[in-house]
N, CA, C and O of each residue as an XYZ file, in Angstrom:
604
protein
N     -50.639      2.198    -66.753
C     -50.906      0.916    -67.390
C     -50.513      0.997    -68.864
O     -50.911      1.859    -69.647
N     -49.789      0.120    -69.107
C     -49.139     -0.085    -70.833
C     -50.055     -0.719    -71.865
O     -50.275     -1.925    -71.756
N     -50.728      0.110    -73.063
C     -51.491      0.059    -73.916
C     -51.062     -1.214    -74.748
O     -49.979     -1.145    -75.330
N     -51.932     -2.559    -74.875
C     -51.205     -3.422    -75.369
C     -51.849     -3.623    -77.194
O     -51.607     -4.529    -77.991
N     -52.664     -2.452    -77.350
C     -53.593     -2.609    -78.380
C     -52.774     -2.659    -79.448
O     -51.991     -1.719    -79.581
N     -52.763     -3.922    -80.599
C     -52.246     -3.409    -81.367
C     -52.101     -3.187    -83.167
O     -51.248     -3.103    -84.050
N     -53.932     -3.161    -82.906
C     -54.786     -2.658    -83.920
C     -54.602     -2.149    -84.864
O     -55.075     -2.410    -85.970
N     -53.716     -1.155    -84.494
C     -53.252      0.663    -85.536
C     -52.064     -0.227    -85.797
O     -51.245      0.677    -85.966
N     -51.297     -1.445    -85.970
C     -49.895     -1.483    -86.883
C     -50.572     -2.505    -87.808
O     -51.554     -3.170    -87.480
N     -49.826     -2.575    -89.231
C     -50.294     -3.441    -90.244
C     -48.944     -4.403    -89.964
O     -47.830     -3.980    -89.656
N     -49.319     -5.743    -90.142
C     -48.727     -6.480    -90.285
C     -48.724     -7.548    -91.684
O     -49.703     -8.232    -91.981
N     -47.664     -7.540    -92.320
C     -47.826     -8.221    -94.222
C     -46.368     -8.390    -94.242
O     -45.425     -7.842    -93.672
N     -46.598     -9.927    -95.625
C     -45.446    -10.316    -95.947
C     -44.730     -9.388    -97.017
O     -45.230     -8.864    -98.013
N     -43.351     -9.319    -96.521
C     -42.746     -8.052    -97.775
C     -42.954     -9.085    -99.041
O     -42.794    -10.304    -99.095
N     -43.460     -7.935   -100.248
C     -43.303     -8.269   -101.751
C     -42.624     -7.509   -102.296
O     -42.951     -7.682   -103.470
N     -42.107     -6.986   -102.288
C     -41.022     -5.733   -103.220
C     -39.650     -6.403   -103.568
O     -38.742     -6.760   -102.818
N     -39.753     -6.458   -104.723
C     -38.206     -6.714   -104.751
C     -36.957     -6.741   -104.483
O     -36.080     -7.562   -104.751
N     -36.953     -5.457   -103.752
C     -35.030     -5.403   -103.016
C     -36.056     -5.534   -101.216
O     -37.196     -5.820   -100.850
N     -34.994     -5.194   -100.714
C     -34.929     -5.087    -99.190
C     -34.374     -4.339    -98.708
O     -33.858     -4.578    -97.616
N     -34.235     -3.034    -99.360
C     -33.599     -2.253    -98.722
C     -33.827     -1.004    -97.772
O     -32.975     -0.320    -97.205
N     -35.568     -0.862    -97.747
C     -35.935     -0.635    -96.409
C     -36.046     -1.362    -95.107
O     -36.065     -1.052    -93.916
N     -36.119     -2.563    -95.889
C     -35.992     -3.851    -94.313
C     -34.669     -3.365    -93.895
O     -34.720     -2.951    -92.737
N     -33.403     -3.260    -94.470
C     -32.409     -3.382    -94.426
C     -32.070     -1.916    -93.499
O     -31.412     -1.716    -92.478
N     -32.764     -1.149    -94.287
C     -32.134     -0.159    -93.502
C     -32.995      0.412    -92.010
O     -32.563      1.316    -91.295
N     -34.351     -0.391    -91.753
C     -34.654     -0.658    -90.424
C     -33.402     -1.618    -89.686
O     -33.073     -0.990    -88.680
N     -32.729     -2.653    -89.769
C     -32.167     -3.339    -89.452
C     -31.481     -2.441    -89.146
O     -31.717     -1.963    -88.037
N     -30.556     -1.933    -89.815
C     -29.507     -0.908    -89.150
C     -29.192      0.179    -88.555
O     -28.099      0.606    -88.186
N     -30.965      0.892    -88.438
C     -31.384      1.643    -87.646
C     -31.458      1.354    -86.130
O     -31.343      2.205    -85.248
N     -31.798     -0.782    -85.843
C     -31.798     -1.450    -84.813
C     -30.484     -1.748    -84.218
O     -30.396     -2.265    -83.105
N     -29.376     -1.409    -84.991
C     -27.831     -1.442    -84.579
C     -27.700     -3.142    -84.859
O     -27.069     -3.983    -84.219
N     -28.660     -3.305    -86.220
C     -28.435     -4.902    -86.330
C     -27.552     -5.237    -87.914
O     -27.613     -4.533    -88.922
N     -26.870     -6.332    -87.761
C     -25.720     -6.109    -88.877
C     -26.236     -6.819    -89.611
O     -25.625     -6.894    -90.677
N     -27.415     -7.613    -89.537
C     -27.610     -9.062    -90.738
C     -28.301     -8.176    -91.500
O     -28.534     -7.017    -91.158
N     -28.631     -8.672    -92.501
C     -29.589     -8.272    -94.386
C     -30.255     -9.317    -94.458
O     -29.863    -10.440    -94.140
N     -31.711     -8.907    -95.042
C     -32.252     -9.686    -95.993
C     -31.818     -9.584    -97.232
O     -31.488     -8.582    -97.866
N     -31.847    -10.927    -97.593
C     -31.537    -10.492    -99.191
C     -31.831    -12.252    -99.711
O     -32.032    -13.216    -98.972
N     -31.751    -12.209   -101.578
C     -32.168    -13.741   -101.288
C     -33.463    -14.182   -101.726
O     -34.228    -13.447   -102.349
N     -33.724    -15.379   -101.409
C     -34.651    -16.015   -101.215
C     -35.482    -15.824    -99.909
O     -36.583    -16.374    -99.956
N     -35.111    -14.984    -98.445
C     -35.411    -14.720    -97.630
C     -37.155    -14.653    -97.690
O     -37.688    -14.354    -98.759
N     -37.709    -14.852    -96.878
C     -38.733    -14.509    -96.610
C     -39.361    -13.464    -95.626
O     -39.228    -14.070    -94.563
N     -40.046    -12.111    -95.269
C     -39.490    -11.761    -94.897
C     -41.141    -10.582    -94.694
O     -41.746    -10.109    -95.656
N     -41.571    -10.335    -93.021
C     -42.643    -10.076    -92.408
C     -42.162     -8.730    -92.068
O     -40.973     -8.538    -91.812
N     -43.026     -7.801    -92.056
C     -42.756     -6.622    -91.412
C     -44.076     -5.755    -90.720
O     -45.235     -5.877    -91.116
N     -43.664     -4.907    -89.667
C     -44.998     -4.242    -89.195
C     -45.011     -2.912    -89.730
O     -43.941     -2.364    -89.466
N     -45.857     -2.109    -90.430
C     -45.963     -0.745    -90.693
C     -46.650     -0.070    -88.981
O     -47.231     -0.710    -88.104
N     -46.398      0.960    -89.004
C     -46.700      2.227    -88.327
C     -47.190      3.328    -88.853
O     -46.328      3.587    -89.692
N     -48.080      4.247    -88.940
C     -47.896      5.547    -89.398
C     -47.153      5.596    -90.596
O     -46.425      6.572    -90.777
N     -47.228      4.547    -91.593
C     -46.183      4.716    -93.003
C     -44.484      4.877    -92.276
O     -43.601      5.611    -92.719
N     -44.385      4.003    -91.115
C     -42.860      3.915    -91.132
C     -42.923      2.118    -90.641
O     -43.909      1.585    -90.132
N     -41.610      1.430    -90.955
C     -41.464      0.293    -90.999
C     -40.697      0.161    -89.472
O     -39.604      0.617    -89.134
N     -41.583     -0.553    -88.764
C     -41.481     -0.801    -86.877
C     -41.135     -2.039    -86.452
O     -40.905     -2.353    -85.284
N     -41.087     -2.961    -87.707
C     -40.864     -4.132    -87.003
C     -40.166     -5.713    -88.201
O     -40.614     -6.117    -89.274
N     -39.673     -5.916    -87.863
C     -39.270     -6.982    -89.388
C     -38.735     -8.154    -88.590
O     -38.088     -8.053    -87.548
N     -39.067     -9.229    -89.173
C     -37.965    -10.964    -88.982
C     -38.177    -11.304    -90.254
O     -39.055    -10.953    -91.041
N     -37.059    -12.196    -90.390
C     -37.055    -13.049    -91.347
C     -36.941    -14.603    -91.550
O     -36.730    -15.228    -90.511
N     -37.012    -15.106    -92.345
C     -36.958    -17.116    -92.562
C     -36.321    -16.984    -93.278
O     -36.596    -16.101    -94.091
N     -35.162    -17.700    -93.442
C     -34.314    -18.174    -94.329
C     -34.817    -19.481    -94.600
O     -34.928    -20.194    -93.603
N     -35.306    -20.208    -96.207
C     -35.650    -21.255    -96.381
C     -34.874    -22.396    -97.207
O     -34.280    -22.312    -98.282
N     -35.108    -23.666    -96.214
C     -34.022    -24.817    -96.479
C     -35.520    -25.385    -97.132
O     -36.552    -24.716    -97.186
N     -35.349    -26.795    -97.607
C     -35.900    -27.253    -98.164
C     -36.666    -28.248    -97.399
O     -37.317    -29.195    -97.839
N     -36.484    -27.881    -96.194
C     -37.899    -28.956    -95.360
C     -37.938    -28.365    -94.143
O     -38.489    -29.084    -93.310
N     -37.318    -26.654    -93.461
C     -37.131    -26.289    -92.733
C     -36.778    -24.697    -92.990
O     -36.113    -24.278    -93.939
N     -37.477    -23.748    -91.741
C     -37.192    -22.402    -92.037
C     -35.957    -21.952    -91.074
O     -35.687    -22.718    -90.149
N     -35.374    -21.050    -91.188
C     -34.550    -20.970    -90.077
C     -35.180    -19.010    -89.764
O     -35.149    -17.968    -90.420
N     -35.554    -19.328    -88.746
C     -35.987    -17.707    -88.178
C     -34.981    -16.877    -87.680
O     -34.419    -17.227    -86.642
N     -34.651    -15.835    -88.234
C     -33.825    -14.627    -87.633
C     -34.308    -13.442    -87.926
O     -35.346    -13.262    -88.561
N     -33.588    -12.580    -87.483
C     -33.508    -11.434    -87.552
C     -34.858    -10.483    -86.857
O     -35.201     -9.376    -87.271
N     -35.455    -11.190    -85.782
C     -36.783    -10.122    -85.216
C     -36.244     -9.059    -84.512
O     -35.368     -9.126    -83.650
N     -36.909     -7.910    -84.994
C     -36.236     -6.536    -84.638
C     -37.687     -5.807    -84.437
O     -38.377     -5.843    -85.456
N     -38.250     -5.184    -83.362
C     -39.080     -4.294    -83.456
C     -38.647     -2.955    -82.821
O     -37.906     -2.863    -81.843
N     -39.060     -2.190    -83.327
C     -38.017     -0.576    -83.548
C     -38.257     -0.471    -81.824
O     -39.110     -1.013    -81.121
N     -37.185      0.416    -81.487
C     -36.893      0.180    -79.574
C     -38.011      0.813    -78.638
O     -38.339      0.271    -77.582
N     -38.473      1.787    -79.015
C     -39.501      2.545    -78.801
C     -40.698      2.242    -78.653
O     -41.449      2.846    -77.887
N     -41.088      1.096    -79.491
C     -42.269      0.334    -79.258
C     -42.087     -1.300    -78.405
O     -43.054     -2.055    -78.309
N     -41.342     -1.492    -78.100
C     -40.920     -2.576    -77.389
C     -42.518     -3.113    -76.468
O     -43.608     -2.545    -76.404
N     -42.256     -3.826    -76.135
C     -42.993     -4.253    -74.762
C     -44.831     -4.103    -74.943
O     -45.624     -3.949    -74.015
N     -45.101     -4.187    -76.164
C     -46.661     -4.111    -76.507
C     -46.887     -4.919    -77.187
O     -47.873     -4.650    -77.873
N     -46.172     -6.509    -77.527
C     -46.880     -7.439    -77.507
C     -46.953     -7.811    -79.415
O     -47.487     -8.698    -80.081
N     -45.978     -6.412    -79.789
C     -45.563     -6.725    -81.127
C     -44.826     -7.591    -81.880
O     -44.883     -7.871    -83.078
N     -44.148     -7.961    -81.022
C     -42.990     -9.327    -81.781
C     -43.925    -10.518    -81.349
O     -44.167    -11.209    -82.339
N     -44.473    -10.948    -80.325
C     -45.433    -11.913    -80.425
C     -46.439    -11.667    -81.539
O     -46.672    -12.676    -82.205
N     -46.885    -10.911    -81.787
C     -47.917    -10.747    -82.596
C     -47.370    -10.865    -84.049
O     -48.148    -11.090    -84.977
N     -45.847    -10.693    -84.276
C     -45.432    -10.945    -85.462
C     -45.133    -12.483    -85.637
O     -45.243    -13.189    -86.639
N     -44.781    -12.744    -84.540
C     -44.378    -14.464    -84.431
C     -45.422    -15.324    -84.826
O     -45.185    -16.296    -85.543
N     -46.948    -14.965    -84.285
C     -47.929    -15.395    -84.669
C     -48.665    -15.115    -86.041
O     -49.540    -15.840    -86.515
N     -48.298    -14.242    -86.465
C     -48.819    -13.824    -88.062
C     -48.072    -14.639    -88.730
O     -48.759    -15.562    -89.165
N     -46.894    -14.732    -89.035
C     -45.605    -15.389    -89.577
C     -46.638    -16.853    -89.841
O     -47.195    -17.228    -90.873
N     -46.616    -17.479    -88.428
C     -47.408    -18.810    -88.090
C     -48.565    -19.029    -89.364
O     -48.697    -19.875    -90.249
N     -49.359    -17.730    -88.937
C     -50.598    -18.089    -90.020
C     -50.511    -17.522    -91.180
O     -51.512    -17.497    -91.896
N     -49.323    -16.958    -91.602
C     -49.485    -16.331    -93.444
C     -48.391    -17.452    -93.640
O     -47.622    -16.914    -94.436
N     -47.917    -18.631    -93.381
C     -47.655    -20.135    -93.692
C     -47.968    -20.718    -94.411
O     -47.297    -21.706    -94.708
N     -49.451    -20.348    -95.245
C     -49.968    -21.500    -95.854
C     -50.674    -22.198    -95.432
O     -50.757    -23.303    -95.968
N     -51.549    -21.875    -94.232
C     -52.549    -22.762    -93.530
C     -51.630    -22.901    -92.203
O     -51.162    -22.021    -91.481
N     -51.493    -24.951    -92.098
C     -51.403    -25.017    -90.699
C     -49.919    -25.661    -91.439
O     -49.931    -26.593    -92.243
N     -49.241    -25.269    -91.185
C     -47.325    -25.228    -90.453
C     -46.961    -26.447    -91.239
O     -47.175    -27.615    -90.916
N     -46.241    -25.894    -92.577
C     -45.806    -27.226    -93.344
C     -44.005    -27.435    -93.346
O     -43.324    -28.162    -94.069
N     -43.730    -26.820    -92.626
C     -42.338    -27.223    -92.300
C     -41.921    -26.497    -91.056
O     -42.422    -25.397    -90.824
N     -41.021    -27.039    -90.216
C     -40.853    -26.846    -88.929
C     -40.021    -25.096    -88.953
O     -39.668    -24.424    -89.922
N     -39.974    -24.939    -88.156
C     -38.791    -23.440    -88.032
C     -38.261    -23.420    -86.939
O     -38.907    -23.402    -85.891
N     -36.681    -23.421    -87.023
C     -35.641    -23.282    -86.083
C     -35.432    -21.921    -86.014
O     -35.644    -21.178    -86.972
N     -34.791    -21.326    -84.307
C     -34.130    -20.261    -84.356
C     -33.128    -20.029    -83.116
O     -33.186    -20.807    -82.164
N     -32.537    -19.342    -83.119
C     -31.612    -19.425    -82.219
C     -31.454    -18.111    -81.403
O     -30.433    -17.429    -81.486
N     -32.636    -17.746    -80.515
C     -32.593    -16.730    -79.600
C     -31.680    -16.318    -78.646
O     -30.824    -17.149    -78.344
N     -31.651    -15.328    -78.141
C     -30.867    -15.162    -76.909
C     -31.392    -15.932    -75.703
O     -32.595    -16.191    -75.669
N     -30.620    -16.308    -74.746
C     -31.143    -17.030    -73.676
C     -32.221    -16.656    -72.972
O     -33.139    -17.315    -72.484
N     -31.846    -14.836    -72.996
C     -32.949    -14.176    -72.377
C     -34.261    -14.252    -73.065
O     -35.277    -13.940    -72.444
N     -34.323    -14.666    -74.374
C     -35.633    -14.501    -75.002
C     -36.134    -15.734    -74.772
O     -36.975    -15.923    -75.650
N     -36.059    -16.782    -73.978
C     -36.592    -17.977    -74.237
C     -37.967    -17.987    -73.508
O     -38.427    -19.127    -73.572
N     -38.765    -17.167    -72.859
C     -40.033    -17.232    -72.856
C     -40.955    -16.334    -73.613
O     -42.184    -16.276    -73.643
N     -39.977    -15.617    -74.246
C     -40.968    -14.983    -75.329
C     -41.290    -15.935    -76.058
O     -42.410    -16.439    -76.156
N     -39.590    -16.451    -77.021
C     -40.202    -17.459    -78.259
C     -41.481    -18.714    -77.313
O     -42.604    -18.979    -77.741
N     -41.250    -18.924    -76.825
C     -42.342    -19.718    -75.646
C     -43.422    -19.688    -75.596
O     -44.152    -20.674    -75.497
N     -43.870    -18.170    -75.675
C     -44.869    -17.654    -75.756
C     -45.799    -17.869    -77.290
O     -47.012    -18.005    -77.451
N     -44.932    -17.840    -78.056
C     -44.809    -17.849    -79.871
C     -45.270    -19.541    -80.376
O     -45.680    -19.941    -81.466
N     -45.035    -20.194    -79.241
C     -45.149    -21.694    -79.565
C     -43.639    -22.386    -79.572
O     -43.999    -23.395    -80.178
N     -42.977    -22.488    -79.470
C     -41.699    -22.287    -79.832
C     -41.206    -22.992    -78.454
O     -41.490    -22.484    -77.369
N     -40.224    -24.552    -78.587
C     -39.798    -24.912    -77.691
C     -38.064    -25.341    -77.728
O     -37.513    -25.682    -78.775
N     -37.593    -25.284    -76.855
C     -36.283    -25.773    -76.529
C     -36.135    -27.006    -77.090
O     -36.739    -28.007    -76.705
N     -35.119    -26.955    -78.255
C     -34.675    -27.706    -79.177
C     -33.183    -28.241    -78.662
O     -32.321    -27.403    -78.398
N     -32.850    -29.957    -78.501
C     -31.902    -30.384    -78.951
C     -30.946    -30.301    -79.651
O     -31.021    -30.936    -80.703
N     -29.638    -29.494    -79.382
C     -28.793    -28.827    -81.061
C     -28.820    -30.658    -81.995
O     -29.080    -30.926    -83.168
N     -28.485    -31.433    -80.993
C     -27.975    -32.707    -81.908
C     -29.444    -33.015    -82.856
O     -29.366    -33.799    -83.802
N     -30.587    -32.430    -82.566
C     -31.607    -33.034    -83.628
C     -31.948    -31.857    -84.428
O     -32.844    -31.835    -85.272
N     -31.180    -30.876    -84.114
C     -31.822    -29.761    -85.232
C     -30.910    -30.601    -86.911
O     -30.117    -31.541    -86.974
N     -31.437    -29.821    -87.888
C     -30.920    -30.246    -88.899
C     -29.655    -30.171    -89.304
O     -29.145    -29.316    -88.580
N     -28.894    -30.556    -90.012
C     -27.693    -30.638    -89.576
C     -26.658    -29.259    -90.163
O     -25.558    -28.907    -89.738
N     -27.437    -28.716    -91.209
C     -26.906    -27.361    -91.653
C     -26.814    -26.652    -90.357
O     -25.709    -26.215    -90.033
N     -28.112    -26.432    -89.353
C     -28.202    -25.174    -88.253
C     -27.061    -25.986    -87.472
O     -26.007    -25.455    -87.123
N     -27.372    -27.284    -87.241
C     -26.359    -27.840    -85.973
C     -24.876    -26.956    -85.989
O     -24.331    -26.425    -85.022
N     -24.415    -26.983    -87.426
C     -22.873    -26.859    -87.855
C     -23.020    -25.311    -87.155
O     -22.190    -25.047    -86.286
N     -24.157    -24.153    -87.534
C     -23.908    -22.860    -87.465
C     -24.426    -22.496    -85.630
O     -24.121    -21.546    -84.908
N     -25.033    -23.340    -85.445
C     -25.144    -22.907    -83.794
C     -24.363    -23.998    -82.460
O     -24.715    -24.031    -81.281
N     -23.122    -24.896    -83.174
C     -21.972    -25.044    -82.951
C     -20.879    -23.765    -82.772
O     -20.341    -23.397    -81.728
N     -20.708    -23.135    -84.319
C     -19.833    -21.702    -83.834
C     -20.128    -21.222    -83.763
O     -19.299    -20.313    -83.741
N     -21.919    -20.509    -83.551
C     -22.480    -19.575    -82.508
C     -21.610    -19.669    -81.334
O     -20.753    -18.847    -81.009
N     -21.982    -20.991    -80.603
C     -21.672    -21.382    -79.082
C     -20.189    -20.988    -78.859
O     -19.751    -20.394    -77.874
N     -19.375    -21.485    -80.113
C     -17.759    -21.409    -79.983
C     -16.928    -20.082    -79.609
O     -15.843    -19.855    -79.074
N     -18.286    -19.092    -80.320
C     -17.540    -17.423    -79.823
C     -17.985    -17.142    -78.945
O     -17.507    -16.085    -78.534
N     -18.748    -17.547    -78.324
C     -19.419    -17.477    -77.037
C     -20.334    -16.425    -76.722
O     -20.420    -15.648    -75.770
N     -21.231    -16.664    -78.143
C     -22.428    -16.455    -77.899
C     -24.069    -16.847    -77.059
O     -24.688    -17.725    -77.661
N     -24.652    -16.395    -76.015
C     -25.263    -16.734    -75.114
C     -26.401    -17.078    -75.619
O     -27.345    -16.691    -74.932
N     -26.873    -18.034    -77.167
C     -27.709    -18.222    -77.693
C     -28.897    -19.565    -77.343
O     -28.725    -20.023    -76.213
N     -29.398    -19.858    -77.690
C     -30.579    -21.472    -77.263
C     -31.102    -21.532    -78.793
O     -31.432    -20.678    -79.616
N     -31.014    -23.088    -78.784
C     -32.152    -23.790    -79.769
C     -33.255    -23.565    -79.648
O     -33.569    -23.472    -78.462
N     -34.572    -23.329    -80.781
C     -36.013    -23.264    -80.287
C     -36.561    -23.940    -81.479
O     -35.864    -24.090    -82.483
N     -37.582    -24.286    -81.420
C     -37.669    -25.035    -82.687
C     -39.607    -24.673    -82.515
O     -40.171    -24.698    -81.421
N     -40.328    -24.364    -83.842
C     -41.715    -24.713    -83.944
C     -41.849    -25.836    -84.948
O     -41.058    -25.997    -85.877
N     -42.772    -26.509    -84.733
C     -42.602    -27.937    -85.278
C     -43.742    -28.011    -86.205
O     -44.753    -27.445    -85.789
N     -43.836    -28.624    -87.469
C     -44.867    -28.142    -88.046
C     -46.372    -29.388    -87.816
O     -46.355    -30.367    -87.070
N     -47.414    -28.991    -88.606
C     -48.259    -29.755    -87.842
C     -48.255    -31.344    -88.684
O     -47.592    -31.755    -89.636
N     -49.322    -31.975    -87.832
C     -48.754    -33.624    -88.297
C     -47.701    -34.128    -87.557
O     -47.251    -35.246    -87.807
């Protein structure tokens, strides 16, 4: 039976000025994007090692969510939900601007799980529309998801 406890990881918004331990978890995940920026930007500690990171890129009435990576090894214990949901509540209360993201197809009942529903590309905003247009064009196997904020 798979231990879903997940008590022993800290979960907090990065404050440090660079990103270059986010960064170099990212590329430990064989993942090519950076924080950097204005990014906003969640991570899980372990044992004093960094296990888990996403980020928001912020528009001005809308977040755009990327980059969730939890280190491979810990997979499947309920950590990226649990980051999805922290994210939710270190917001500022209750959800003052919506957040788009553009998962893999296969992830669409996780984000699901997260709150997170199958978004219309034609009503996302029109910056993401343009970028998950040539997502689709290279033929990337991606989906709209959208959390909507409250009100």
């Amino acid at each position: 039976m798979q231990n879903n406890d997940t008590s022993e990881f800290t979960f907090e918004k990065w404050c440090e000025p660079h990103f270059r331990p986010v960064n170099k978890f990212y590329k430990s995940q064989q993942h090519k994007g950076k924080a950097n920026g204005e990014d906003v930007v969640f991570v899980i500690w372990y044992e004093g090692e960094l296990v888990g990171a996403v980020r928001l890129v912020p528009y001005d009435h809308f977040y755009w969510l990327r980059s969730l990576y939890i280190k491979e090894a810990l997979r499947g214990k309920g950590l990226g939900l649990e980051l999805l949901n922290f994210v939710k509540r270190s917001l500022e209360g209750p959800l003052k601007k919506d957040i788009h993201c553009f998962p893999y197809e296969h992830l669409q009942s996780f984000y699901s799980l997260g709150g997170y529903c199958l978004s219309d590309s034609q009503l996302l905003p029109e910056t993401l529309t343009d970028l998950y247009l040539k997502y689709l064009s290279r033929g990337e196997r991606i989906i709209a998801m959208s959390l909507f904020k409250a009100g």
